[in-house]
C-alpha positions in Angstrom: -56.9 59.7 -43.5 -55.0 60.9 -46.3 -51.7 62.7 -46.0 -49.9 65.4 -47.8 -46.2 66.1 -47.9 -44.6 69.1 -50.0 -41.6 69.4 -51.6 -39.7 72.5 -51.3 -36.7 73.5 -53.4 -34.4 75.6 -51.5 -31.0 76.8 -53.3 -29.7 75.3 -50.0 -31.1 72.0 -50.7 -34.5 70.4 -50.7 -36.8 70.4 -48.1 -40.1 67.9 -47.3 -42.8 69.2 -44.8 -45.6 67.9 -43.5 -49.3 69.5 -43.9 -51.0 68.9 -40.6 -54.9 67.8 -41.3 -54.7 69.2 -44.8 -58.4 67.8 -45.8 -60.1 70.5 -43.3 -57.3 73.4 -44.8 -58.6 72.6 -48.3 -62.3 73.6 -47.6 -60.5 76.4 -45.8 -58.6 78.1 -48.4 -59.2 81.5 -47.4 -57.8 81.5 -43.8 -54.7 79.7 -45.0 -54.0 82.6 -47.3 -54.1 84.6 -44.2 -52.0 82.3 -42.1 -49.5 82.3 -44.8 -47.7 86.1 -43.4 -48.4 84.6 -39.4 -45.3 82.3 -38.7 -47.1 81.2 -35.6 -50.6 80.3 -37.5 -48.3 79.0 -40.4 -46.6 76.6 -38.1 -49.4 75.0 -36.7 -50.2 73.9 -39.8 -46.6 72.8 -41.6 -44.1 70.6 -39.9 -40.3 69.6 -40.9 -39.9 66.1 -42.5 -36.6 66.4 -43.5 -33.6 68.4 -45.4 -31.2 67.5 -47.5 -28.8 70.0 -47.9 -26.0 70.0 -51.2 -23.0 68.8 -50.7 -21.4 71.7 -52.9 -22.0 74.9 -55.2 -21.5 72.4 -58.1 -23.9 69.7 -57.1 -26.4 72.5 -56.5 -25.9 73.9 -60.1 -26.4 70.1 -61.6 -29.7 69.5 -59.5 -31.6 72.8 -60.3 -30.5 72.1 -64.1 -32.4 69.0 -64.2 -35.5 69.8 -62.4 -35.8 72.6 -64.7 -35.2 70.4 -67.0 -38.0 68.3 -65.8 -36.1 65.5 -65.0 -35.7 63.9 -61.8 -32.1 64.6 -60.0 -30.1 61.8 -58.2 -29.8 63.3 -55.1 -34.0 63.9 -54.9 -34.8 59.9 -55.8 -32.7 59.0 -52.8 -34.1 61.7 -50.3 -37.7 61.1 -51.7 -37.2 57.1 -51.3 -36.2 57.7 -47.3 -38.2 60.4 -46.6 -42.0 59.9 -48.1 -43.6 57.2 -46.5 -45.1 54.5 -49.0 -48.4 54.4 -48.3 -51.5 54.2 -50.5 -52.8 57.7 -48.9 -50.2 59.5 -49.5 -49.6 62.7 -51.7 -46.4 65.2 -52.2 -47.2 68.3 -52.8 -45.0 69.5 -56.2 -44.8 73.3 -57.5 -43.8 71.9 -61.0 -45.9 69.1 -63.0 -43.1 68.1 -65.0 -41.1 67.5 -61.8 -44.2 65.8 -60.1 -44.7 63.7 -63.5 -40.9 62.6 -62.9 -41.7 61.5 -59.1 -44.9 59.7 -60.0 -42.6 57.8 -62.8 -39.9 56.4 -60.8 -41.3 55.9 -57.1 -44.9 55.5 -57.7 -45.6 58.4 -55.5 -49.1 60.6 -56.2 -47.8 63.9 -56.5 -50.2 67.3 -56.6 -49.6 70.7 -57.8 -52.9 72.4 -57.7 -55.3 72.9 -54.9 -53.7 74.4 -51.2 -50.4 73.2 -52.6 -49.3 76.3 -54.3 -50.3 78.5 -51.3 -48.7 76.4 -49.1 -45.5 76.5 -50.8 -45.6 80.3 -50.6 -45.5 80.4 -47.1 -42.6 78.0 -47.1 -40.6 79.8 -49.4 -41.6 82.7 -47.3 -40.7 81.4 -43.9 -38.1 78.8 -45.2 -35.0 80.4 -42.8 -37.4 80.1 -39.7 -38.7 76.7 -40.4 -34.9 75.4 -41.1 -33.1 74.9 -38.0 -29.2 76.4 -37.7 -30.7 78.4 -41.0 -31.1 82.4 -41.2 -32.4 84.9 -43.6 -28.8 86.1 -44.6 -27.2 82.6 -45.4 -30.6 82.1 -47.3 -29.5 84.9 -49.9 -26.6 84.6 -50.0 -27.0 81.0 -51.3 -29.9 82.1 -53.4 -27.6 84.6 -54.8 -24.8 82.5 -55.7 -26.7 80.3 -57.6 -29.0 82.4 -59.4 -25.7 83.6 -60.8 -24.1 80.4 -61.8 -27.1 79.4 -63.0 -27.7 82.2 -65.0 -24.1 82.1 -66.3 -24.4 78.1 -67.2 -27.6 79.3 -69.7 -25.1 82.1 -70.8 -22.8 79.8 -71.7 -24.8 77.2 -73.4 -24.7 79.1 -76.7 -20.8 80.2 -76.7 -20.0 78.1 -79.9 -22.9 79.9 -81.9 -21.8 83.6 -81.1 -25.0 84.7 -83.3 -25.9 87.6 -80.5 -22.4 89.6 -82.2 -24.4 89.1 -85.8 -27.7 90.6 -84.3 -26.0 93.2 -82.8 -23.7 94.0 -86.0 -26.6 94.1 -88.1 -28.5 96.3 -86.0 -25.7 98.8 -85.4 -25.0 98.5 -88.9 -28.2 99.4 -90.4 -28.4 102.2 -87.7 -24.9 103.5 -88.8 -26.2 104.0 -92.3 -29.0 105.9 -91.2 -27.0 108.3 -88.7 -24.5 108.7 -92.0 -26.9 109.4 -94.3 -28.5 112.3 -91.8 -25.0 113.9 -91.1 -24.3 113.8 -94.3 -27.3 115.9 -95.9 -26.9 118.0 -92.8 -22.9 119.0 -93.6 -24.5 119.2 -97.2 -26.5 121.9 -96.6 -23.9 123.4 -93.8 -21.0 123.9 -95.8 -23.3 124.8 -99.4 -23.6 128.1 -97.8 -19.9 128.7 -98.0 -19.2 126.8 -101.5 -22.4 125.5 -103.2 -20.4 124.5 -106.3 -19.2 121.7 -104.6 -22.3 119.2 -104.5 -22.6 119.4 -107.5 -18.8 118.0 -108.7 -19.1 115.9 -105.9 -22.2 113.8 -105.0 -20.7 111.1 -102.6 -21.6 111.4 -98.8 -17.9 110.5 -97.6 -15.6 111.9 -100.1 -17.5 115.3 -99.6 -17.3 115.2 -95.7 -13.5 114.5 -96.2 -13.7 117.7 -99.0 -14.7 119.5 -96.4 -12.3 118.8 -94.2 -10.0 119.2 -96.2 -10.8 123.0 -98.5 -12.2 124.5 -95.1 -12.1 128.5 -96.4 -12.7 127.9 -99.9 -10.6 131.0 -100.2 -7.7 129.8 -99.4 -7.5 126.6 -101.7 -4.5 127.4 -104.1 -2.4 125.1 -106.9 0.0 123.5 -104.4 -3.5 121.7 -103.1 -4.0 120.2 -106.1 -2.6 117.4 -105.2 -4.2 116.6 -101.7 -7.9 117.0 -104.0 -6.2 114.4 -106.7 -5.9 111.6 -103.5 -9.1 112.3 -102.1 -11.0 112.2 -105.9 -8.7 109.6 -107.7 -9.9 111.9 -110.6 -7.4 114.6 -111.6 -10.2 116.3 -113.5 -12.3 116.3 -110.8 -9.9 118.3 -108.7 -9.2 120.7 -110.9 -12.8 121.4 -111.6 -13.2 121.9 -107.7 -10.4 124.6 -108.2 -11.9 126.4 -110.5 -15.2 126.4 -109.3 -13.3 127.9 -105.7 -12.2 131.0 -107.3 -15.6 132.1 -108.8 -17.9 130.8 -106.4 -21.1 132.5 -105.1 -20.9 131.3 -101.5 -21.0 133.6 -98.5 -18.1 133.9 -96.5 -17.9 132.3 -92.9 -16.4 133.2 -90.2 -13.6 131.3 -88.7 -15.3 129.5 -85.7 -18.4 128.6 -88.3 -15.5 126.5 -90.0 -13.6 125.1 -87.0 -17.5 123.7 -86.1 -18.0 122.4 -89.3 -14.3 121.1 -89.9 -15.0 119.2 -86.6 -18.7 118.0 -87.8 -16.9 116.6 -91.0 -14.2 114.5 -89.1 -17.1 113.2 -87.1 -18.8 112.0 -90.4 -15.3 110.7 -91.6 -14.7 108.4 -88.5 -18.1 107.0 -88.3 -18.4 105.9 -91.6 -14.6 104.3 -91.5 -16.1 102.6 -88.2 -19.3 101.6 -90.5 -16.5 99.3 -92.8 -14.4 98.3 -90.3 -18.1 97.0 -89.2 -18.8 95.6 -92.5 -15.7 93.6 -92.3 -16.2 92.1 -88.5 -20.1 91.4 -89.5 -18.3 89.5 -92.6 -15.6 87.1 -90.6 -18.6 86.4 -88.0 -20.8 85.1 -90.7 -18.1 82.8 -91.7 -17.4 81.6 -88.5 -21.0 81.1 -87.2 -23.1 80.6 -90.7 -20.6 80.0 -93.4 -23.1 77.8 -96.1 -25.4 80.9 -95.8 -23.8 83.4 -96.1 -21.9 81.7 -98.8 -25.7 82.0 -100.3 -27.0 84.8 -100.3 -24.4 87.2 -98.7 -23.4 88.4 -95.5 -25.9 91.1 -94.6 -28.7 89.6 -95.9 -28.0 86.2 -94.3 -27.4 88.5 -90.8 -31.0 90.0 -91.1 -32.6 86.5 -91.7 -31.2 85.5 -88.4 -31.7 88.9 -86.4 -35.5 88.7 -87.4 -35.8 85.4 -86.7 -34.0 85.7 -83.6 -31.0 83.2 -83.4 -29.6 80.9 -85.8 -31.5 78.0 -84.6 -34.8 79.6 -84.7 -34.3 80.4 -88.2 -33.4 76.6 -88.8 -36.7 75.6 -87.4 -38.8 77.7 -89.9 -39.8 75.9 -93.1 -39.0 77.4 -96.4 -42.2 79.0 -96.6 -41.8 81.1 -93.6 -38.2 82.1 -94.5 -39.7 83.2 -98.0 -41.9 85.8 -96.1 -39.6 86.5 -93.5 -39.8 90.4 -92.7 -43.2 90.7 -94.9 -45.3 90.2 -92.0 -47.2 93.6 -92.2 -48.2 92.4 -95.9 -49.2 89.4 -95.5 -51.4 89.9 -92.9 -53.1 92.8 -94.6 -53.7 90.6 -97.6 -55.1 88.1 -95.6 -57.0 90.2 -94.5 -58.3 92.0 -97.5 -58.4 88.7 -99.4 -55.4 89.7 -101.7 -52.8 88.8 -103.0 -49.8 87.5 -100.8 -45.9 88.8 -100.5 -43.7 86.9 -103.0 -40.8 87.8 -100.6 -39.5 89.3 -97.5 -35.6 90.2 -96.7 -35.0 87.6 -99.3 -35.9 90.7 -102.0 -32.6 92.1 -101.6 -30.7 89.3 -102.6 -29.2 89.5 -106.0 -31.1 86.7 -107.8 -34.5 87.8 -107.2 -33.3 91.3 -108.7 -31.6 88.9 -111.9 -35.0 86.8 -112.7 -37.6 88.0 -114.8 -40.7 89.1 -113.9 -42.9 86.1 -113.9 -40.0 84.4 -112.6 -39.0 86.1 -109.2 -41.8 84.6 -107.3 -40.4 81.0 -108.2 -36.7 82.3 -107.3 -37.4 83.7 -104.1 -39.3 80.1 -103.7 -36.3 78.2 -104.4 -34.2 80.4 -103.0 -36.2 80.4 -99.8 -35.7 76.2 -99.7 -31.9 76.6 -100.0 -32.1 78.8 -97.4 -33.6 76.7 -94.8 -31.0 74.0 -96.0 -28.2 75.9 -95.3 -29.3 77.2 -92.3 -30.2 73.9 -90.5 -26.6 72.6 -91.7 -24.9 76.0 -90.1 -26.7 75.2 -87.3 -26.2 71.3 -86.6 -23.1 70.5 -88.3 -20.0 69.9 -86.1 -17.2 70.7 -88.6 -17.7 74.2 -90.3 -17.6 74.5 -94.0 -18.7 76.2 -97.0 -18.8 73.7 -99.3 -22.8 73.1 -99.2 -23.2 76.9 -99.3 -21.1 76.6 -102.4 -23.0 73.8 -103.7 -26.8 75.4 -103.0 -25.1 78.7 -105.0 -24.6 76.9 -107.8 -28.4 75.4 -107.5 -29.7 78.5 -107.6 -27.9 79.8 -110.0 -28.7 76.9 -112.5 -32.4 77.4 -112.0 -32.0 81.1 -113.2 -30.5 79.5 -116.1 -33.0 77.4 -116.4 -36.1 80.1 -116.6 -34.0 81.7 -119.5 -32.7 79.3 -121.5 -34.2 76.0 -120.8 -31.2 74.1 -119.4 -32.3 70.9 -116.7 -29.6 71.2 -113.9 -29.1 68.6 -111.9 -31.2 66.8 -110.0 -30.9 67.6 -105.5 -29.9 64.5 -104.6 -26.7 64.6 -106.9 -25.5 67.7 -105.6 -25.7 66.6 -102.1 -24.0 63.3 -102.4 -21.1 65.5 -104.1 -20.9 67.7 -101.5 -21.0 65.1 -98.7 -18.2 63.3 -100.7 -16.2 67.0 -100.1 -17.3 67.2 -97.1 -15.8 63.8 -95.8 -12.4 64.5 -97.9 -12.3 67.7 -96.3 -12.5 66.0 -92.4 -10.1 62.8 -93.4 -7.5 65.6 -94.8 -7.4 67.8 -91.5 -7.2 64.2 -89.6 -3.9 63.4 -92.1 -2.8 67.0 -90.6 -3.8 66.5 -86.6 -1.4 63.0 -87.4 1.1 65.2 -89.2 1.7 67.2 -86.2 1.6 64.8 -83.6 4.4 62.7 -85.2 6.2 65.7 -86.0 5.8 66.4 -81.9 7.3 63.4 -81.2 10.3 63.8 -83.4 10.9 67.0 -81.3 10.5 64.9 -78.4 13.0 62.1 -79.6 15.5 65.0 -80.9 15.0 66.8 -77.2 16.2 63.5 -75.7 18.9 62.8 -77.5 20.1 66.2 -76.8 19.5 66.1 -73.4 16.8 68.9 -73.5 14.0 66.3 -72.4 15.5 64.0 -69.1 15.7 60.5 -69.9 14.4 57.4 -68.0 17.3 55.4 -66.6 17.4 52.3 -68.7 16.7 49.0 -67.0 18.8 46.1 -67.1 18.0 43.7 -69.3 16.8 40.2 -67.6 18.7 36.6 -68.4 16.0 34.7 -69.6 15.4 31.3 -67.4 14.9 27.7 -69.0 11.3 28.1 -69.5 11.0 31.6 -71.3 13.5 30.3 -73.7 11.1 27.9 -74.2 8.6 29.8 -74.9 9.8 32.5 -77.1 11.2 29.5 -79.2 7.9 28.2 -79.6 6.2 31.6 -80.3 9.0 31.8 -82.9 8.0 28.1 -84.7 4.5 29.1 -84.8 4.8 33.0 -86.2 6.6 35.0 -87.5 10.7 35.8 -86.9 11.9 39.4 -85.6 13.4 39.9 -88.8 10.4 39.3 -90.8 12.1 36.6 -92.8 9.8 34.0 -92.0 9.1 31.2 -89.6 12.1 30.0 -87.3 14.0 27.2 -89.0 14.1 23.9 -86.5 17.6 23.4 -86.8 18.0 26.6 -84.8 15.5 25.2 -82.0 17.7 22.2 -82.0 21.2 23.9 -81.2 19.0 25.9 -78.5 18.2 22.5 -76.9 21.4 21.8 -76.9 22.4 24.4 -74.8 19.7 23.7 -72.6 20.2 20.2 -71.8 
């Protein structure tokens, strides 16, 4: 008769039960599904083998790591080896076939995952606290608890060094940003033209009109001792005094008071979101260098943010070949022309790059080609390189910029293989240097140390008295002495030395 035995992971530890007669359960599937929610029916048919609890929250954390993993943990081999018997009719029940292909690898044992196992396992994990002795349903969940949350926060933590969620956020809220400006803009555009219409016409830019605004409020009341406030906000001194002019014979309708206190306040709204949307600008910038320096040394910091928002982390954009990267956010397109039979995108978010916009036409789908390659180097070197640097960035620039050289004029750059071995060469300069500097500043820690001592800032080891050296060490460090060097560096020891020191011996 063939036996089964189950493996249950608890968070508490790991569990082995025993499935009484499971051959005539099989052909009974149905009524085991019932059993399942009766404890009574459900123990009749599953027996406690063992349990293994951990040991601590840590050892917990480790083991459910590697079985999700798919690898087989320590602690398991050893219960496993005790507790399965090692018979030829044997079978453990498994709820993971990468875990059961683990156990069948290192202790020979057949292991199952399909059949009654699955529903079996269900009514285990159901009943678990009841089939446990000294266990309850409350110390179940709260140890479930715990480490669902540590393990969640190991996985969080996994990615702390490539921070590219803050780029995919930026982007996001910056290209939302620009949208909301825009809006508010052509709404306090059309507010405030009631009261002086004149006005969008000397002054077309979003933000130095919202700060206009602010600033004129009753156009009534704008005089010559404002001239200069309008000079700052303008730069343009004949701007300002067009805006004067235009003030004191314009066809507006007058306002009321609390219709320019709502406005005013509208306007200062516009003003602090679109000093938010650079301050943006600028944190989406010193993230790029941090995270993806080479690319965004390429083709920019926005664009380089977009590449890896669509594709949805860094190192998902350094699996895609250059090929994908090239079409990257011309999905829509290239499926309709695949399906009409047309022709296919040339580019993606790659268009608003500056070279494609700088090559010709019959050359821009060859740029965004080559540009798309260069792209998917310098991502998978932002992505797996240990020391960050721009240098291939800079490097894969200068490529690209040679090949748009190239289409015009006719010039061969270099060949790919050149460029890299110079920017390796860089590269290893670059690490050597900062390894001169990490020596620079430990020595220059010790002399701090050594001046602390000798000033009495650091406490100093009593000094231990020095030993009289017995008959046979002074034969020996005479004899070290003939063979190598002196202390002084002059040389080997002269024997006429050796002989006066036998002399005192004897």
């Amino acid at each position: 008769m063939a036996k089964l035995f189950v493996l249950f992971e608890h968070a508490a530890g790991y569990g082995v039960f025993k499935v009484e007669e499971f051959e005539e359960i099989g052909m009974m599937l149905p009524q085991l599904e019932s059993s399942v929610n009766d404890l009574s029916k459900f123990n009749s048919i599953v027996k406690l083998v063992g349990f293994s609890p951990f040991k601590t929250a840590v050892a917990a954390l480790e083991n459910v790591n590697a079985i999700s993993e798919g690898i087989l943990p320590e602690d398991l081999h050893q219960f496993l080896d005790v507790t399965v018997p090692k018979k030829k009719k044997v079978t453990l029940g498994v709820s993971d076939p990468k875990l059961a292909a683990a156990i069948t690898e290192a202790l020979g044992i057949q292991c199952s995952h399909i059949g009654i196992v699955p529903e079996v396992v269900r009514g285990i994990r159901k009943h678990f606290h009841s089939l446990v002795k000294g266990f309850t349903l409350k110390s179940s969940g709260i140890a479930q608890l715990g480490l669902g949350h540590s393990y969640s926060r190991a996985k969080i933590k996994f990615n702390v060094h490539r921070v590219d969620n803050m780029i995919i956020q930026s982007i996001a809220l910056l290209d939302q940003l620009d949208k909301d400006i825009n809006t508010f803009s052509m709404r306090i555009r059309e507010w405030y033209s009631y009261h002086f219409p004149e006005l969008v016409k000397i002054v077309p830019e979003n933000y130095v009109f919202a700060k206009l605004t602010k600033l004129i409020k009753n156009r009534k009341e704008l005089n010559e001792e404002s001239l200069e406030e309008l000079e700052k906000i303008v730069m343009d001194s004949g701007k300002a005094q067009a805006i004067l002019d235009a003030s004191r014979s314009s066809m507006g309708m007058d306002i009321s008071p609390i219709d320019l206190l709502n406005i005013e306040m509208f306007a200062s709204r516009v003003i602090s979101l679109a000093d938010y949307r650079k301050q943006l600008a600028e944190y989406l910038r010193t993230k790029m260098t941090d995270v993806a320096p080479n690319l965004k040394t390429l083709i920019g910091e926005q664009v380089g943010a977009r590449l890896i928002a669509h594709a949805g982390s860094l190192t998902n954009l350094a699996k895609y070949p250059a090929s994908t990267i090239q079409i990257l956010g011309a999905e829509k397109a290239l499926f309709r022309a695949l399906k009409t039979k047309g022709n296919t995108p040339k580019y993606g978010l790659l268009f608003h790059s500056t070279y494609i916009g700088r090559a010709g036409t019959k050359n821009k789908g060859r740029i965004s080609r080559y540009l798309a390659n260069k792209c998917s180097i310098a991502s998978r070197i932002d992505c797996f390189t240990e020391v960050p640097n721009q240098i291939f960035g800079e490097k894969l620039k200068q490529q690209v910029e040679d090949r748009l050289k190239f289409y015009e004029t006719g010039d061969v750059p270099k060949k790919n293989i050149d460029v890299m071995k110079e920017a390796i060469e860089e590269v290893s300069q670059l690490v050597l240097s900062d390894k001169k500097k990490k020596k620079k500043k430990r020595t220059a820690s010790e002399a701090f140390n050594d001046s602390g001592q000798s000033n009495g800032l650091v406490k100093q080891e009593p000094k231990k008295k020095k030993k009289k050296h017995s008959v046979s060490e002074a034969v020996t460090d005479d004899s070290i002495q003939e063979n190598g060097k002196a202390d002084n560096g002059e040389g080997p020891a002269t024997p006429k030395k050796k002989k006066k020191k036998n002399k005192t011996v004897s």
